[in-house]
Backbone of each chain as ProteinMPNN parsed JSONL, in Angstrom:
{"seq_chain_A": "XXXXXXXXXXXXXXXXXXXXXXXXXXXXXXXXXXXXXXXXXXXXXXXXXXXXXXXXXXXXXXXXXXXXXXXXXXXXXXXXXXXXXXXXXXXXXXXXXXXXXXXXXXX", "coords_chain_A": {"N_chain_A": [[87.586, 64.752, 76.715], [84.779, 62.576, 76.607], [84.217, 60.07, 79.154], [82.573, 58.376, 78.164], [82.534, 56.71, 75.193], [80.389, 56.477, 72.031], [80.07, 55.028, 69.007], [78.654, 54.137, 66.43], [77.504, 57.476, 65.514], [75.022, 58.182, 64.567], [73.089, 55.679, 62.805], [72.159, 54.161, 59.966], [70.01, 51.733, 58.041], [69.469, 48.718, 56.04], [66.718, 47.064, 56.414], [66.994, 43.478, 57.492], [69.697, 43.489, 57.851], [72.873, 43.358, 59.703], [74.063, 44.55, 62.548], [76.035, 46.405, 64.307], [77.062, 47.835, 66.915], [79.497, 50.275, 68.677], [80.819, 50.979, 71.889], [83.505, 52.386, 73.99], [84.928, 53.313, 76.742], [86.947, 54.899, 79.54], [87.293, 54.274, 82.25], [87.739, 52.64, 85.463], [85.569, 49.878, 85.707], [82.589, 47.958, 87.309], [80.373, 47.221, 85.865], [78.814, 46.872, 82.543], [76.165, 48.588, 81.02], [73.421, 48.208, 78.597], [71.195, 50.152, 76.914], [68.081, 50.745, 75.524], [66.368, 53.625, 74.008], [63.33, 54.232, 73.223], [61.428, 55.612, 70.628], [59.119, 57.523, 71.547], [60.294, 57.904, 73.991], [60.697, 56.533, 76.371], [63.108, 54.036, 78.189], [64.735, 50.977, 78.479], [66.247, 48.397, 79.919], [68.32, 46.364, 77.94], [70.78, 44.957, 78.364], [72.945, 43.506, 81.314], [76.777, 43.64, 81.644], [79.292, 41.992, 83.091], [81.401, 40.697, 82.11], [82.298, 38.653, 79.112], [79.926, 37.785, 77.072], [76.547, 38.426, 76.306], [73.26, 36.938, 75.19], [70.018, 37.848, 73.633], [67.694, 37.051, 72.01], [67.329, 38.289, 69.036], [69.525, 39.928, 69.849], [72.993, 40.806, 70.865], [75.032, 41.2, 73.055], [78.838, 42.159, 73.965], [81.402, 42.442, 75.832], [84.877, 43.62, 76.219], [87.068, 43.787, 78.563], [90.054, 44.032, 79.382], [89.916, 45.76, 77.005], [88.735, 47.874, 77.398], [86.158, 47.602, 76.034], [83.031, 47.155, 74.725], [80.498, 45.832, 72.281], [77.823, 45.908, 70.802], [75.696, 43.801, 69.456], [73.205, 43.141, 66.619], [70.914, 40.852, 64.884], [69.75, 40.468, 61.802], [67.727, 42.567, 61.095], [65.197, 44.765, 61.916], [62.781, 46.785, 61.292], [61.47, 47.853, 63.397], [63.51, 48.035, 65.251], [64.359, 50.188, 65.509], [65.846, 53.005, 67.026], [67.168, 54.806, 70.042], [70.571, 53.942, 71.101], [71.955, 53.287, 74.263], [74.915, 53.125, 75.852], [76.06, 52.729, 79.077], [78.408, 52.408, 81.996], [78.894, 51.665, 85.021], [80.817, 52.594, 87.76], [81.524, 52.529, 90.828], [79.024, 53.744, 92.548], [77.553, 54.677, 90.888], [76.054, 55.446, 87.137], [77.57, 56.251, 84.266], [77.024, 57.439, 81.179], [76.508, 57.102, 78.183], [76.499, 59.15, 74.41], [74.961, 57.687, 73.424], [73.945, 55.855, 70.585], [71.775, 56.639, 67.348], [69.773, 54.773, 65.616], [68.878, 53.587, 62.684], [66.428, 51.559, 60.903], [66.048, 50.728, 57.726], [62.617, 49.568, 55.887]], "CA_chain_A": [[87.122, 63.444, 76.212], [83.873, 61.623, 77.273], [84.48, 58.412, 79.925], [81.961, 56.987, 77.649], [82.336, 57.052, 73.912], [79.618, 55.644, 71.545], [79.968, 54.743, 67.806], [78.288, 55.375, 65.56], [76.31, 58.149, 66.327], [73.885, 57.563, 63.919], [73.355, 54.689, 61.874], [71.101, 53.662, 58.923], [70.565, 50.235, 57.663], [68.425, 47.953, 55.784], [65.757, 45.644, 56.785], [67.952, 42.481, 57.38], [71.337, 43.769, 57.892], [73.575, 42.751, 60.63], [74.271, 45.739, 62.755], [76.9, 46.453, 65.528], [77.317, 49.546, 67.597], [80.66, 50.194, 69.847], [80.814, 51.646, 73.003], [84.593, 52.603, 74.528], [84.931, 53.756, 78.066], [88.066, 55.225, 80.211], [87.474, 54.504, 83.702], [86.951, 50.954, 85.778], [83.78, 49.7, 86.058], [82.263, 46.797, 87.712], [79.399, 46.301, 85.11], [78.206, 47.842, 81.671], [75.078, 48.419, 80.709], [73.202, 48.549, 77.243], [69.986, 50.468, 77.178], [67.145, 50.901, 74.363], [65.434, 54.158, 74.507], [62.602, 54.077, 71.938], [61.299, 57.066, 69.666], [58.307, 57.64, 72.657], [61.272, 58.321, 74.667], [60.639, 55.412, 77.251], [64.03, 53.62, 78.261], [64.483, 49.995, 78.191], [67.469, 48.073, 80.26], [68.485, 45.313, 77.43], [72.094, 43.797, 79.096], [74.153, 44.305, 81.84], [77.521, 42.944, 81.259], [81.06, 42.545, 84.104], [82.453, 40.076, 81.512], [82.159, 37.599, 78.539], [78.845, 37.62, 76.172], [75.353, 37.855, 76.672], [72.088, 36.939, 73.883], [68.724, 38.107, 74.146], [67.083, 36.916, 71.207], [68.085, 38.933, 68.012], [70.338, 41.435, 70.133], [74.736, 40.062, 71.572], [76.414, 41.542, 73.912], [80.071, 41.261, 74.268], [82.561, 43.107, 76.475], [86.295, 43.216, 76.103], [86.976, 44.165, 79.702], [91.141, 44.53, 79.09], [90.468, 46.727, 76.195], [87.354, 48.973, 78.024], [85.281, 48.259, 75.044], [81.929, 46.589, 74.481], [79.647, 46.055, 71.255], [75.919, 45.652, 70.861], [75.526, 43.584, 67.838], [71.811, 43.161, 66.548], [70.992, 40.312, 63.996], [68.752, 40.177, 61.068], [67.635, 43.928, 62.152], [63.534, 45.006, 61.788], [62.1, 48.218, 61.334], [60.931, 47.831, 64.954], [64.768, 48.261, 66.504], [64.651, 51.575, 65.054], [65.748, 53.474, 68.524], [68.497, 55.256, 70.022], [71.053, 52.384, 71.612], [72.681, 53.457, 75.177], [76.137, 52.329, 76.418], [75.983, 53.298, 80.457], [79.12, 52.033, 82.804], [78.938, 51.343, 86.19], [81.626, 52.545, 88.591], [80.836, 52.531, 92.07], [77.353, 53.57, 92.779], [76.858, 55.506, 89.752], [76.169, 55.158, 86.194], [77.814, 56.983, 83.34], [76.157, 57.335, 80.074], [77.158, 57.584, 76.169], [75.28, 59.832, 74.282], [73.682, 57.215, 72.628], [73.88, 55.818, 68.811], [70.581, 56.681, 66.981], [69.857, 53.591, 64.998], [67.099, 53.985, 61.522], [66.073, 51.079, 60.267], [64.837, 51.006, 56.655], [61.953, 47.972, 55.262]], "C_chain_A": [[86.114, 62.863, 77.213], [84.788, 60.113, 78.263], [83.846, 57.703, 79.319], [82.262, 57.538, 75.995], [81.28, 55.793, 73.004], [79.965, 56.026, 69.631], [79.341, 53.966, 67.09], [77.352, 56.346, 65.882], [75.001, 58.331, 65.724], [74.205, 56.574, 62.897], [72.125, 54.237, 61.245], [71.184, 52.161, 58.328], [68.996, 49.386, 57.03], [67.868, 47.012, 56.186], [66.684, 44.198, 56.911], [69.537, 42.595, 57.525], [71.768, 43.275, 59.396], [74.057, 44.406, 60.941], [74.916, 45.66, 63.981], [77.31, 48.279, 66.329], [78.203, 49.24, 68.744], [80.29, 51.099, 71.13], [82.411, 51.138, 73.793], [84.681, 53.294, 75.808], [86.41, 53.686, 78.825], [88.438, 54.621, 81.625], [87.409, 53.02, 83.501], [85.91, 51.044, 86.181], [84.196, 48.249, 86.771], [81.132, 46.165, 86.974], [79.277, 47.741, 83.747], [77.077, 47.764, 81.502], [74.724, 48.962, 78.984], [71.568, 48.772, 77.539], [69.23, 50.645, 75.417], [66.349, 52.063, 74.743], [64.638, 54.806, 73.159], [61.625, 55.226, 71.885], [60.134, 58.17, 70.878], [59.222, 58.163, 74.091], [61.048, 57.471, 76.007], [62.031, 54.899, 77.276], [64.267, 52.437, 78.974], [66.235, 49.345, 78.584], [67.582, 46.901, 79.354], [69.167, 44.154, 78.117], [72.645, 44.858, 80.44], [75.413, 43.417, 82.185], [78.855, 43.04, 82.51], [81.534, 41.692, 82.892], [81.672, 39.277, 80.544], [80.775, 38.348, 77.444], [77.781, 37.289, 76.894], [74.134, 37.639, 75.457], [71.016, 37.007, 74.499], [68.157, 38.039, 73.041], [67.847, 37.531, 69.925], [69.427, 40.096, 68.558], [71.8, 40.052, 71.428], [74.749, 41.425, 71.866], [77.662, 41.536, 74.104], [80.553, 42.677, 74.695], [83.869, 42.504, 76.769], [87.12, 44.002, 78.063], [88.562, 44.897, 79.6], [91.002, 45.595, 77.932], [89.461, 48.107, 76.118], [86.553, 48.921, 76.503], [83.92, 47.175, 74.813], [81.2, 46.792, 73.096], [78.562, 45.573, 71.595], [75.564, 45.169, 69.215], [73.493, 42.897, 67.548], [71.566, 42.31, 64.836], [69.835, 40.314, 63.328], [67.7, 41.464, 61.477], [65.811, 44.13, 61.311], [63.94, 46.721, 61.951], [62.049, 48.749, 62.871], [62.421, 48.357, 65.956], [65.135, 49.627, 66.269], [64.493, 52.399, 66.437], [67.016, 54.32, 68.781], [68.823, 54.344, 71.302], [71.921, 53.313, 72.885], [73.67, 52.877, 75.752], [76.367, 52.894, 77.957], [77.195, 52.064, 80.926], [78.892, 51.994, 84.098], [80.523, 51.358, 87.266], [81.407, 53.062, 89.596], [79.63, 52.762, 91.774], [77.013, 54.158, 91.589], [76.773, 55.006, 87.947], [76.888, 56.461, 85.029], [77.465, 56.493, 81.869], [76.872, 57.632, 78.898], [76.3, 58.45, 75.29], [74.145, 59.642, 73.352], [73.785, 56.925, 70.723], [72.27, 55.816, 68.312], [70.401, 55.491, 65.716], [68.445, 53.737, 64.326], [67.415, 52.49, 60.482], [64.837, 50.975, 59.115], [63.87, 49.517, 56.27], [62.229, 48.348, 53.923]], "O_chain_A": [[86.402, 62.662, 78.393], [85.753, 59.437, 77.904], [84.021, 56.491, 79.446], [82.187, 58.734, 75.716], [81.335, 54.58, 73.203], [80.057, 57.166, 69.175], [79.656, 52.788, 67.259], [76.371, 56.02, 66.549], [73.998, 58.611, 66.381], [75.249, 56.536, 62.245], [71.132, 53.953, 61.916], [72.236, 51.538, 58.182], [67.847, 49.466, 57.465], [68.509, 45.976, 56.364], [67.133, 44.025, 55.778], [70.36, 41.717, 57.27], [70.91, 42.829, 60.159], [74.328, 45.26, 60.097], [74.447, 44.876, 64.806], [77.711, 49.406, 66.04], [77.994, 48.366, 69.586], [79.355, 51.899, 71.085], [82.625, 49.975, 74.134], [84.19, 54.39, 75.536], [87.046, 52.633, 78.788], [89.583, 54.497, 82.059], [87.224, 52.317, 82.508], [85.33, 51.919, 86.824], [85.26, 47.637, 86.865], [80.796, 44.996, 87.163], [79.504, 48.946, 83.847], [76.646, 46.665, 81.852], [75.387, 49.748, 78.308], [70.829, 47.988, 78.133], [69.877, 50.648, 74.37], [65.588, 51.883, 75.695], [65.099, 55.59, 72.329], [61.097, 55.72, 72.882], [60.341, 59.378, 70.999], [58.71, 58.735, 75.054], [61.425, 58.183, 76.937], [62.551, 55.262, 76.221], [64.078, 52.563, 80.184], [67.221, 49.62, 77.901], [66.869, 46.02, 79.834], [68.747, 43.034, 78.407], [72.745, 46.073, 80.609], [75.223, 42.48, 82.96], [79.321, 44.147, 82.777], [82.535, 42.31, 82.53], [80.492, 39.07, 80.827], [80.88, 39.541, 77.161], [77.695, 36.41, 77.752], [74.269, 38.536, 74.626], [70.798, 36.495, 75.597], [67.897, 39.193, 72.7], [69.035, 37.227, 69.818], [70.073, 40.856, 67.837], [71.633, 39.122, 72.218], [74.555, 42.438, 71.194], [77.855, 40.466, 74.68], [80.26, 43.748, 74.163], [84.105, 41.419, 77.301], [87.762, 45.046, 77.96], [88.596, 46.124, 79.694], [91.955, 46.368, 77.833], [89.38, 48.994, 75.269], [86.339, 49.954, 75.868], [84.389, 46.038, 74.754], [81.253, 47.947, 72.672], [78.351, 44.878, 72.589], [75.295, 45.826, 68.21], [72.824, 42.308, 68.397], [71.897, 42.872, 63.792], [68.804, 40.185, 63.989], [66.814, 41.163, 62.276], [65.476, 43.592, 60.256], [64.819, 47.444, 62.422], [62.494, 49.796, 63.339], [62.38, 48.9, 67.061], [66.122, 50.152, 66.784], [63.396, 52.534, 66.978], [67.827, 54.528, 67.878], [68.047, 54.011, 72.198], [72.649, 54.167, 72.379], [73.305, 51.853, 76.33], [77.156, 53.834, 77.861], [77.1, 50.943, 80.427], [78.292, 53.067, 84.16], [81.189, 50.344, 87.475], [81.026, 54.229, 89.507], [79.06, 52.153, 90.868], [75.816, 54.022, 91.335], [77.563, 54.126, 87.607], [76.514, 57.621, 85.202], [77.617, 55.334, 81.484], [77.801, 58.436, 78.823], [75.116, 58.367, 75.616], [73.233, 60.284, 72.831], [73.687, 57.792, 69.855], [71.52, 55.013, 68.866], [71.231, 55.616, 64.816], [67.347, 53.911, 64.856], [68.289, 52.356, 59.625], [63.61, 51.04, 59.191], [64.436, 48.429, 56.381], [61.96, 47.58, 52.999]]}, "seq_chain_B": "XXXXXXXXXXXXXXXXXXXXXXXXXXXXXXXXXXXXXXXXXXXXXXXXXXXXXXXXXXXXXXXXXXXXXXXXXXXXXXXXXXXXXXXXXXXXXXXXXXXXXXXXXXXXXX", "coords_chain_B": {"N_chain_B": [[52.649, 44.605, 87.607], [53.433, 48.243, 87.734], [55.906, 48.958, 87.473], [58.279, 51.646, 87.259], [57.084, 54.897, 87.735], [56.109, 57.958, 86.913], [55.148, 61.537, 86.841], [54.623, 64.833, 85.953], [53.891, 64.058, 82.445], [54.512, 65.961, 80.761], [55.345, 69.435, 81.121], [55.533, 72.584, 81.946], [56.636, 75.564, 82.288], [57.07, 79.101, 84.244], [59.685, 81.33, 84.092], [60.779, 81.359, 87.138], [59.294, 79.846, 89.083], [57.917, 77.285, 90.437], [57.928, 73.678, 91.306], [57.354, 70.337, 91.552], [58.619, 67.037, 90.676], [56.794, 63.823, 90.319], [57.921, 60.432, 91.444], [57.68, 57.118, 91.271], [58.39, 53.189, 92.535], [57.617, 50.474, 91.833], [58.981, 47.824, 92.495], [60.515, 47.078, 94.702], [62.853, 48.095, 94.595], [65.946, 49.732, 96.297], [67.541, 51.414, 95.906], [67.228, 54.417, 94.084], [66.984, 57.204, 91.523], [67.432, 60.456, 89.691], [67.848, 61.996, 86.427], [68.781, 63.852, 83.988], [67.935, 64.521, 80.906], [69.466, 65.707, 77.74], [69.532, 66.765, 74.403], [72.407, 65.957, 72.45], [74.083, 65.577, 74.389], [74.554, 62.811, 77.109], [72.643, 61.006, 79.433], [72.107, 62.603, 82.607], [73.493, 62.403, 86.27], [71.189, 64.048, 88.635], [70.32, 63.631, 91.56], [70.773, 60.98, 93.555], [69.439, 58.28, 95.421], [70.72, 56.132, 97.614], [69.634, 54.158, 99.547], [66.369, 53.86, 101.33], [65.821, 57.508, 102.845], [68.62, 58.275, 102.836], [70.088, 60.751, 100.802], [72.354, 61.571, 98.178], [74.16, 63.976, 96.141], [74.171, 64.497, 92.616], [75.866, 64.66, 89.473], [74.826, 67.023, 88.319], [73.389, 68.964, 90.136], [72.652, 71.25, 91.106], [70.01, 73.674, 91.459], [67.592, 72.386, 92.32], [65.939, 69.915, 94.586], [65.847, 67.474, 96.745], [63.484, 64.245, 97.681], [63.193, 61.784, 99.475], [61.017, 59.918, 100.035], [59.941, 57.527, 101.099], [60.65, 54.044, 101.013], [59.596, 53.763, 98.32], [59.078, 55.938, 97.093], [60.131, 58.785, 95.434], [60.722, 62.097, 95.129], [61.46, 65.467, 93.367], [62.665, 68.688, 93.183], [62.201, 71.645, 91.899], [62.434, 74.565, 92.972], [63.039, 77.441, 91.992], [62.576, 77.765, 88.454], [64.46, 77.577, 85.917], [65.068, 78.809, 82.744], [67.43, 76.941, 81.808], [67.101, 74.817, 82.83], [64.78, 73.806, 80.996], [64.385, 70.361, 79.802], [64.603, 66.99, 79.627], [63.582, 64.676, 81.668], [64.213, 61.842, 83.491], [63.669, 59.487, 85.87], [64.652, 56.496, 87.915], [65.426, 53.226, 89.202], [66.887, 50.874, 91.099], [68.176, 47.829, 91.703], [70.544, 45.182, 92.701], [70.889, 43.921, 89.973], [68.974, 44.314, 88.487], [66.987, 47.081, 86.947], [65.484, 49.823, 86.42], [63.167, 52.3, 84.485], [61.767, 55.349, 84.566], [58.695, 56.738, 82.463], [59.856, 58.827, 81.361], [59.773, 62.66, 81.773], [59.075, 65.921, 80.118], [60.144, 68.895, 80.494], [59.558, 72.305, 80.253], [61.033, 75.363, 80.578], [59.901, 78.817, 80.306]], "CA_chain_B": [[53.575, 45.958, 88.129], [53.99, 49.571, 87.167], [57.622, 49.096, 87.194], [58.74, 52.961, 87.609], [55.828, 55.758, 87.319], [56.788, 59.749, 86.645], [54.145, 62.635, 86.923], [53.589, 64.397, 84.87], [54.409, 63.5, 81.972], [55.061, 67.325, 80.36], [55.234, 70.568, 82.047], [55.634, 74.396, 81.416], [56.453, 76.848, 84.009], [57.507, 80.539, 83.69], [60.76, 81.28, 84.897], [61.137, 81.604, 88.66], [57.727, 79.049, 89.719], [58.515, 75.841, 91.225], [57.529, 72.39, 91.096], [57.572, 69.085, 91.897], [58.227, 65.869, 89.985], [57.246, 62.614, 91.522], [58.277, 59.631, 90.815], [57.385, 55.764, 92.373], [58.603, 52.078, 91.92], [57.01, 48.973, 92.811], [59.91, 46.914, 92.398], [61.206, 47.201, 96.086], [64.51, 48.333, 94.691], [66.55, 50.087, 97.214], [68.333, 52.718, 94.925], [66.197, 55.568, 92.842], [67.436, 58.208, 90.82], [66.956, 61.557, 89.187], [68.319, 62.066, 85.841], [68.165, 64.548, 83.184], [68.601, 64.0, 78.848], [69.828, 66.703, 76.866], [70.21, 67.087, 73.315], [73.703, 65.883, 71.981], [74.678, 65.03, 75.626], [74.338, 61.88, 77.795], [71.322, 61.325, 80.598], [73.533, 63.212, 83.587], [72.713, 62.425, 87.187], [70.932, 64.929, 89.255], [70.307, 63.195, 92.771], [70.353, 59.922, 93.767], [69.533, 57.688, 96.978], [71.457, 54.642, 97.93], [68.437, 53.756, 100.363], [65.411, 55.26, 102.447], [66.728, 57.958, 104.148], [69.949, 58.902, 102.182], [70.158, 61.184, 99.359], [73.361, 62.405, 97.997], [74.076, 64.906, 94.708], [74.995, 63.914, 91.718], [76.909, 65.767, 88.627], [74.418, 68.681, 87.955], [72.15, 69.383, 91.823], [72.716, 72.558, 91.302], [68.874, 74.161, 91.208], [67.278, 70.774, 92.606], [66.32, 69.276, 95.927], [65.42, 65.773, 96.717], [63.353, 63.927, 99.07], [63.06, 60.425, 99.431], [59.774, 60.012, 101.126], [60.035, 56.165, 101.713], [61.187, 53.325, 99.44], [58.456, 53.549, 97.06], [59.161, 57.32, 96.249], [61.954, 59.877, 95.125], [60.671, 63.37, 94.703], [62.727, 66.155, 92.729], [61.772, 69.727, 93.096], [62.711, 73.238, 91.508], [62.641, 75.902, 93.184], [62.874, 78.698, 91.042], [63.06, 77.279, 87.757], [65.494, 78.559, 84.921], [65.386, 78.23, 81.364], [68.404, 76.19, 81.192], [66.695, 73.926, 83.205], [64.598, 72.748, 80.146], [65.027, 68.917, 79.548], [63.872, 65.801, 79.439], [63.745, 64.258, 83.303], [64.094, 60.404, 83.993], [63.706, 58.66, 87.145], [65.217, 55.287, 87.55], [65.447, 52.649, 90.427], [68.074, 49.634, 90.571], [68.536, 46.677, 92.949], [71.65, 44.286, 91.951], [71.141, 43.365, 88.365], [67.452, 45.038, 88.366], [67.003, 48.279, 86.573], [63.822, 50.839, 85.738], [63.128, 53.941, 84.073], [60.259, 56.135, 84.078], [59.007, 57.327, 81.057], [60.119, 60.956, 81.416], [59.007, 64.584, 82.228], [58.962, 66.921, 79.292], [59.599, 70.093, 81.126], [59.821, 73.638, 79.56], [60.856, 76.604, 81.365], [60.12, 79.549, 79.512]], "C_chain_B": [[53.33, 46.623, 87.235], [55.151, 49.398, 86.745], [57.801, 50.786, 87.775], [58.157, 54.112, 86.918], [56.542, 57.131, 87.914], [55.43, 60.487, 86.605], [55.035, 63.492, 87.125], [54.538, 64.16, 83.929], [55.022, 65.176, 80.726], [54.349, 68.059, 81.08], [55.778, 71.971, 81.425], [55.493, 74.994, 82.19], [56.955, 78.124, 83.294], [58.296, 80.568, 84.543], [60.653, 81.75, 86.314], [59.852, 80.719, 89.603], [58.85, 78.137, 90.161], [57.669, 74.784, 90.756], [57.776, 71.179, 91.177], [57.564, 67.693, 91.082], [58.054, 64.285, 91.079], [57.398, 61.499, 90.837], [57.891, 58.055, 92.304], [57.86, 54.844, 91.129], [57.681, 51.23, 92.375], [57.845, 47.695, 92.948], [60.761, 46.168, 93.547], [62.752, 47.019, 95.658], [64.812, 49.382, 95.643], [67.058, 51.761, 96.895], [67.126, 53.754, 93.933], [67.517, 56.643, 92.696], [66.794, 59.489, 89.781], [67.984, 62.029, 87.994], [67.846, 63.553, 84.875], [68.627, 64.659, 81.565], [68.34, 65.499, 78.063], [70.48, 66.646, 75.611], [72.199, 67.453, 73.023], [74.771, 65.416, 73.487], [74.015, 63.306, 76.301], [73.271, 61.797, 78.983], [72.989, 61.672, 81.907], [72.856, 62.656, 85.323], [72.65, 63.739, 88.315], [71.154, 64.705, 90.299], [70.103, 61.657, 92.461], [70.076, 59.649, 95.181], [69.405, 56.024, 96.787], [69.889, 53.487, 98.78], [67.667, 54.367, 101.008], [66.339, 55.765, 103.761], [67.944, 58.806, 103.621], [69.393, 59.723, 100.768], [71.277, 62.056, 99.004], [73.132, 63.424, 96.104], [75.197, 64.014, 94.108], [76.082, 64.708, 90.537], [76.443, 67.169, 88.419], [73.238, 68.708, 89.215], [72.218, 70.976, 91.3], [70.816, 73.378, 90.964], [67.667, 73.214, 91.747], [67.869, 70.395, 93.843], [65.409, 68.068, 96.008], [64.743, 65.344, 97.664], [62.708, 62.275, 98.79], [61.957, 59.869, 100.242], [59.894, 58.677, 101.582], [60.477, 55.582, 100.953], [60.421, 53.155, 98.246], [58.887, 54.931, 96.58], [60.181, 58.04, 96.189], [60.975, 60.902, 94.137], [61.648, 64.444, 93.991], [62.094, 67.478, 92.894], [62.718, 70.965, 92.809], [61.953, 73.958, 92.314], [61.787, 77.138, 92.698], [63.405, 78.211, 89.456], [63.99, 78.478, 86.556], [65.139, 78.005, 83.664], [66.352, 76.844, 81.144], [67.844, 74.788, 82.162], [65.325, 72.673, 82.327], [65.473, 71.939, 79.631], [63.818, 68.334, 79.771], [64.473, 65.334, 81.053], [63.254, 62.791, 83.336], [64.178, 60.09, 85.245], [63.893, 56.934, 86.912], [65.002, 54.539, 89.376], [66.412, 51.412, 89.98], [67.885, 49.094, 91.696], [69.581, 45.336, 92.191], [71.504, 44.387, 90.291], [69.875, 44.215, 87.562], [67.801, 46.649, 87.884], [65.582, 48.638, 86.146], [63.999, 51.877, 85.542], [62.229, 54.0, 83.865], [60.211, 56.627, 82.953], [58.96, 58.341, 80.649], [59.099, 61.632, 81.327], [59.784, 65.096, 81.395], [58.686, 67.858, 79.87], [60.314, 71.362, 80.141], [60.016, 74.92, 80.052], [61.142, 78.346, 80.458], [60.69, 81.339, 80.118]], "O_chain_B": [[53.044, 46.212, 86.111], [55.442, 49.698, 85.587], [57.325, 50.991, 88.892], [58.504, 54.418, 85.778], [57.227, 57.32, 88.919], [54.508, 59.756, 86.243], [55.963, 63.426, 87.931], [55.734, 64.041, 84.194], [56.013, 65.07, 80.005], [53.255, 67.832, 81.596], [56.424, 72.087, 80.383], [54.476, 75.136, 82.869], [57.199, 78.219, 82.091], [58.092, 80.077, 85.653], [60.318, 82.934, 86.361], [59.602, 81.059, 90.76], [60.078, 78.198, 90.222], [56.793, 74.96, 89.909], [58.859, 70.961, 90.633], [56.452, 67.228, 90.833], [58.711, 63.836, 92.018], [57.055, 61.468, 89.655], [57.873, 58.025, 93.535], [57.903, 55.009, 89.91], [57.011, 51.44, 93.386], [57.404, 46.666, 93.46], [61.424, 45.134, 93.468], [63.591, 46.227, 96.086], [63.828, 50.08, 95.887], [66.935, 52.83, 97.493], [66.297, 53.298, 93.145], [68.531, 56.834, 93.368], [65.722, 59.34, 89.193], [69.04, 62.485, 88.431], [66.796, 64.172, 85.048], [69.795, 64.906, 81.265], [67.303, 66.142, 77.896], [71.701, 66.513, 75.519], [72.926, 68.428, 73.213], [75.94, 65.03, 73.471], [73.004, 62.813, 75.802], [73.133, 62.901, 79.51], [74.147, 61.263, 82.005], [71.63, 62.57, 85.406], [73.637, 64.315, 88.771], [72.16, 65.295, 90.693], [69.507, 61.168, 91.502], [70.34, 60.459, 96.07], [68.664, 55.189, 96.269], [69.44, 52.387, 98.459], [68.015, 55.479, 101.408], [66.967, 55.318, 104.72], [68.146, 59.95, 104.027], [68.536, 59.367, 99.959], [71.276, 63.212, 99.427], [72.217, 63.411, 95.281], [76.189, 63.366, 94.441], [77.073, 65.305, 90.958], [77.138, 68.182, 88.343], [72.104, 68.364, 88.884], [71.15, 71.582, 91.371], [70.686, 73.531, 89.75], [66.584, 73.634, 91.338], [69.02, 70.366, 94.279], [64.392, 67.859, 95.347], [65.071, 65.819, 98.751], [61.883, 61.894, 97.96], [62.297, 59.294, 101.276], [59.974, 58.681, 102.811], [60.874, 56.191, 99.959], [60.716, 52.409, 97.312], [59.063, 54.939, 95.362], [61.14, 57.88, 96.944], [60.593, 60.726, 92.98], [62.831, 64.132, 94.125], [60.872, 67.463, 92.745], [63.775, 71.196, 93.396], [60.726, 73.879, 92.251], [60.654, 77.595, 92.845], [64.616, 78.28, 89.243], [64.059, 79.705, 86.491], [64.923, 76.8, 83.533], [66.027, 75.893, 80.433], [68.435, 73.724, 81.972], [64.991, 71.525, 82.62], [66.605, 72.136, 79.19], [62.664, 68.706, 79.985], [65.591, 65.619, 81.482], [62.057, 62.526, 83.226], [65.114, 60.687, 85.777], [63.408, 56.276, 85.992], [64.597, 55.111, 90.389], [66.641, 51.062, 88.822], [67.468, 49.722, 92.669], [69.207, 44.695, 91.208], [72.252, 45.094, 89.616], [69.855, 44.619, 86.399], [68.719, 47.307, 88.376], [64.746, 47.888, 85.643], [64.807, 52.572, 86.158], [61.566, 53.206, 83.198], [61.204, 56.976, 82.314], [58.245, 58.823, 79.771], [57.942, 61.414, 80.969], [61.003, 64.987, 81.527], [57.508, 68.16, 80.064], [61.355, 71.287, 79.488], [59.05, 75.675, 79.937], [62.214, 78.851, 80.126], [60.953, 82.215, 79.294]]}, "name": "protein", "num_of_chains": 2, "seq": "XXXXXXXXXXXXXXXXXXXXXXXXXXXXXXXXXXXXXXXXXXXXXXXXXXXXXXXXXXXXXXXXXXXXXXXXXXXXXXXXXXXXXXXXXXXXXXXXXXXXXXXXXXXXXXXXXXXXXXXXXXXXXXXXXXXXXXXXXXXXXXXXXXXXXXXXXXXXXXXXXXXXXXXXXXXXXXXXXXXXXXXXXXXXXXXXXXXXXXXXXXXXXXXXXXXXXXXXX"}
C-alpha cells in the first residue's frame, strides 16, 4: 500500500460542476501539500496545509489531520483546470507524492 | 524571477553516455531537489540537499550523482545511462512555506 493514496484517479466533469478530489496518507506529517501539474508538464505548488482550510480563489483546501485525509475541492470548474491534481505529504525533510488524479474538464 | 530553471529541456542518449542536468533557483531557497515522474507512479526523490554543501540520497540514487555547486545550483549526472533510466526529471527548491519546480527534462535512453 502507497503512504499516499489519491482518488480519483481520473476524473471527468462538466463545465460548471463542483469537483473534489481525496487524498489519504499513512504516515505523520507536519504539512500537506496540493500541487497542479498542467498538460505542458510544468508543476504548480497550489496549498500547503498542517491543519484547518485554506481558499485560493475557485480551488479549498481542507485537511482532516486525525483522520490522515485531505480534499481539494474546486468550484464552478473551467476547461482551464483541466490538469493532473498532486497530493504530496511532508514528513521530515522529505516529500511523498500521490500519483496524482488526472482531472478533464468538458465546455 | 526565473523561479526554478532546468536544461535541457529533452534529451536522448544511447545507452552507456553520460550527462548532466542542471538546474538553478533564484529564490534563495536553501533546499533543492532532484526528482523523477514515471508513468502510473508518483514523482520519487532522487537526491536532495538540505543546504550548500550537503547532499544526501533519496529513494532511487542508484545510477545518479549530485553536486551542489552553491545555493543557486543542484546538478544531477548519469554516468552510464540505462534504459530504465528513461523519465521525466524535475528539480525543485523549498524554503519554509516556499516551493518551485522546474519544468522538467524529457530524457530518453535508448
Amino acid at each position: 500500500k502507497n503512504e499516499v493514496e489519491q482518488s480519483p484517479q481520473n476524473l471527468t466533469a462538466q463545465e460548471g460542476e463542483f469537483i473534489t478530489i481525496n487524498c489519504s496518507y499513512s504516515v505523520g506529517i507536519s504539512a500537506l501539500h496540493w500541487l497542479q501539474q498542467h498538460p505542458g508538464g510544468g508543476i504548480v505548488s497550489l496549498f500547503m496545509l498542517s491543519s484547518g482550510k485554506k481558499k485560493h480563489g475557485r480551488l479549498i483546501a481542507t485537511i482532516n489531520i486525525q483522520e490522515k485525509h485531505s480534499s481539494l475541492h474546486i468550484t464552478a470548474s473551467h476547461p482551464r483546470d483541466s490538469a493532473v491534481y498532486i497530493c504530496a505529504v511532508k514528513g521530515g525533510s522529505r516529500l511523498t507524492f500521490g500519483e496524482g488524479t488526472q482531472l478533464t474538464v468538458n465546455p | 524571477n526565473a523561479g526554478v530553471t532546468q536544461t535541457p529541456k529533452f534529451q536522448v542518449l544511447k545507452t552507456g553516455q553520460s550527462m548532466t542536468l542542471q538546474c538553478a533557483q533564484d529564490m534563495n531557497h536553501n533546499s533543492m531537489y532532484w526528482y523523477r515522474q514515471d508513468p502510473g507512479m508518483g514523482l520519487r526523490l532522487i537526491y536532495y540537499s538540505a543546504s550548500e554543501g550537503t547532499t544526501d540520497k533519496g529513494e532511487v540514487p542508484n545510477g545518479y550523482n549530485v553536486s551542489r555547486l552553491n545555493k543557486r545550483e543542484f546538478s544531477l549526472r548519469l554516468e552510464s545511462a540505462a534504459p530504465s533510466q528513461t523519465s521525466v526529471y524535475f528539480c525543485a527548491s523549498s524554503e519554509g512555506q516556499g516551493r518551485g519546480f522546474g519544468p522538467g527534462t524529457r530524457l530518453t535512453v535508448t
